[in-house]
C-alpha positions as CSV (number, residue, x, y, z in Angstrom):
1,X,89.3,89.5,112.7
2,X,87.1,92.0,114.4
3,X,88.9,95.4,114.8
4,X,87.2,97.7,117.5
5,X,87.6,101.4,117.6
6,X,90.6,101.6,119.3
7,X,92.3,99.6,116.6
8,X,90.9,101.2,114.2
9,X,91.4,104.4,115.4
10,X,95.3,103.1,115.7
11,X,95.4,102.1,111.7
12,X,93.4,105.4,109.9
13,X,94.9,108.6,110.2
14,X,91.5,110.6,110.9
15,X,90.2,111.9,114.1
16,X,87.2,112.9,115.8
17,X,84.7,114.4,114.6
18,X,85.6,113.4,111.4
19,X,85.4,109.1,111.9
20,X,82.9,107.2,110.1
21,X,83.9,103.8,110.9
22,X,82.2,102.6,113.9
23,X,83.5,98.7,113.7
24,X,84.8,96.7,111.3
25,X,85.5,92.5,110.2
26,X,88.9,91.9,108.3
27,X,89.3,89.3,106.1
28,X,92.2,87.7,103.6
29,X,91.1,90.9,101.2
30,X,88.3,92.0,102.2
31,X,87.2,94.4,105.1
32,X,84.0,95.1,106.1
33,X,83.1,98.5,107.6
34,X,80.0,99.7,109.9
35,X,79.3,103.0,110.9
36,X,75.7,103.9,112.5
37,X,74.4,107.3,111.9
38,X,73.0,108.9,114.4
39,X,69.8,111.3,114.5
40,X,72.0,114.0,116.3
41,X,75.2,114.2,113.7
42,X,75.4,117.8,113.4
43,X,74.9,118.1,109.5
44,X,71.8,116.5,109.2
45,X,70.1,119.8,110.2
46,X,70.7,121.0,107.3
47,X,70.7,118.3,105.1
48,X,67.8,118.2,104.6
49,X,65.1,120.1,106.9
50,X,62.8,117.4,107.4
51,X,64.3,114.4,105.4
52,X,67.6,114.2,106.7
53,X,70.1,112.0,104.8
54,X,73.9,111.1,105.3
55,X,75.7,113.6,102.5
56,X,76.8,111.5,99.7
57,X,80.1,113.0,100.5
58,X,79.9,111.5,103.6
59,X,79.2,108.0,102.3
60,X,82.1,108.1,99.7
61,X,84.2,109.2,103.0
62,X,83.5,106.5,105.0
63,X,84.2,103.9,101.6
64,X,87.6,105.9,101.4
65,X,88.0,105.0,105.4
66,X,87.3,101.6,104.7
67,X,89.8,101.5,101.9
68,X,92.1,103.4,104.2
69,X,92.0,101.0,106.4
70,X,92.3,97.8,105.0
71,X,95.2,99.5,102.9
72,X,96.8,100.7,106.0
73,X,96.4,96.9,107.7
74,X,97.8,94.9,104.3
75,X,100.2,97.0,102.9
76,X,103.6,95.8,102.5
77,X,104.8,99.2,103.8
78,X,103.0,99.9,106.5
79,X,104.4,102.3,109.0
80,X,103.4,104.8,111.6
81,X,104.9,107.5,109.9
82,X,104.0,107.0,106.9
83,X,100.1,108.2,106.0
84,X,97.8,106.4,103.3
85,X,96.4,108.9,101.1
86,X,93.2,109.0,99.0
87,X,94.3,109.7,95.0
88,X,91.2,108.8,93.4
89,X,87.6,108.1,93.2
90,X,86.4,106.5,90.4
91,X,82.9,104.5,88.9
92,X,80.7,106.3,91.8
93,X,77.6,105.7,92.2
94,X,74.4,106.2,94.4
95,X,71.5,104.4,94.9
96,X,69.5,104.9,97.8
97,X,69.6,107.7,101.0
98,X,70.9,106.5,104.3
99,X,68.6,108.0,106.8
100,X,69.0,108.7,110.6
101,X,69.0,105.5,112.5
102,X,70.3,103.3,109.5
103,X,73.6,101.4,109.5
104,X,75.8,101.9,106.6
105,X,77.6,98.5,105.7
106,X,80.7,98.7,103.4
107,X,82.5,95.9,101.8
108,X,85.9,96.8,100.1
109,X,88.1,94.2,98.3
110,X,91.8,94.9,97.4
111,X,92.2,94.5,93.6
112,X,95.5,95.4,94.3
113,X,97.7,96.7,96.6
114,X,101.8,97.0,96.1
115,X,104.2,98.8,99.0
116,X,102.9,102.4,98.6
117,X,99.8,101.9,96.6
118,X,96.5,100.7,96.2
119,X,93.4,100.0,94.7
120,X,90.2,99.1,96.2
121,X,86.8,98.4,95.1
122,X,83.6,99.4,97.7
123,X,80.5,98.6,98.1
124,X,77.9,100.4,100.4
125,X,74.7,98.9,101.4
126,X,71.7,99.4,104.3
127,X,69.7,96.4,105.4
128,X,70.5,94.7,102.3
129,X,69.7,97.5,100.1
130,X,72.8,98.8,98.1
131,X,73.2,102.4,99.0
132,X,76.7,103.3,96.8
133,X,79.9,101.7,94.7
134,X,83.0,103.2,94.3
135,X,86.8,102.4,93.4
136,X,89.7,104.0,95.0
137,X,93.3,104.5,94.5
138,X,95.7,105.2,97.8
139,X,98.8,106.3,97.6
140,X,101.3,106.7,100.7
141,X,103.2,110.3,101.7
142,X,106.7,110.1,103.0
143,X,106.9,110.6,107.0
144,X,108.0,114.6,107.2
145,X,111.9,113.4,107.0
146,X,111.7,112.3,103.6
147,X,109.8,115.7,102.5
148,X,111.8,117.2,99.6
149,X,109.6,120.7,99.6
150,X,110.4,122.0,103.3
């Protein structure tokens, strides 16, 4: 099923400026991710003066979106008030830059996912090139009426 913006944009709880999902493709356990980056993004003038290059932060944010996502579409519990959070990254890696211009592609599988959890493994690539892998965990916060610490 394709998922446009709008949906997506429905099932993450990020907003502008900070999306890096541009489309995705979701599957039985799988989703794939796109997100096009663009000359003028605001923090490739500085990184780097004359080789500009997504942030590897940047990458292991738009895995964690990914895995947001597809947590947030095939969890037992999902609900609007309820947020998906990341817990962990593990097993990162990086292989190549993604460079102004580029598509970043992401593939992430659920190994598993149970009503408030889940894990997910990701893998980054650009025109068939593998660009980063990483695993996640994503646990869920109560909606502010089950917070304990107000």
């Amino acid at each position: 099923m394709h998922l446009g913006r709008a949906e997506i944009l429905r099932s993450i709880p990020h907003r502008e400026p900070f999306v890096f999902i541009d489309s995705a493709e979701l599957g039985d356990d799988t989703l794939t991710a796109h997100y096009r980056l663009d000359a003028d993004q605001p923090f490739l003038a500085g990184h780097f003066p004359g080789r500009p290059m997504m942030p590897g932060v940047l990458i292991i944010e738009h895995m964690a979106q990914a895995a947001n996502l597809l947590v947030g579409l095939r969890g037992a519990e999902r609900s609007e008030s309820k947020t998906q959070v990341l817990c962990t990254i593990d097993q990162a890696k990086f292989f190549r830059p993604l460079e102004p211009g580029q598509t970043l592609t992401t593939m992430v599988r659920a190994i598993k996912i149970f009503d408030s959890m889940g894990i997910i493994g990701a893998q980054s690539s650009t025109a068939g090139y593998e660009v980063a892998r990483a695993r996640f965990k994503f646990g869920t916060l109560p909606s502010d009426q089950d917070r304990t610490d107000r």
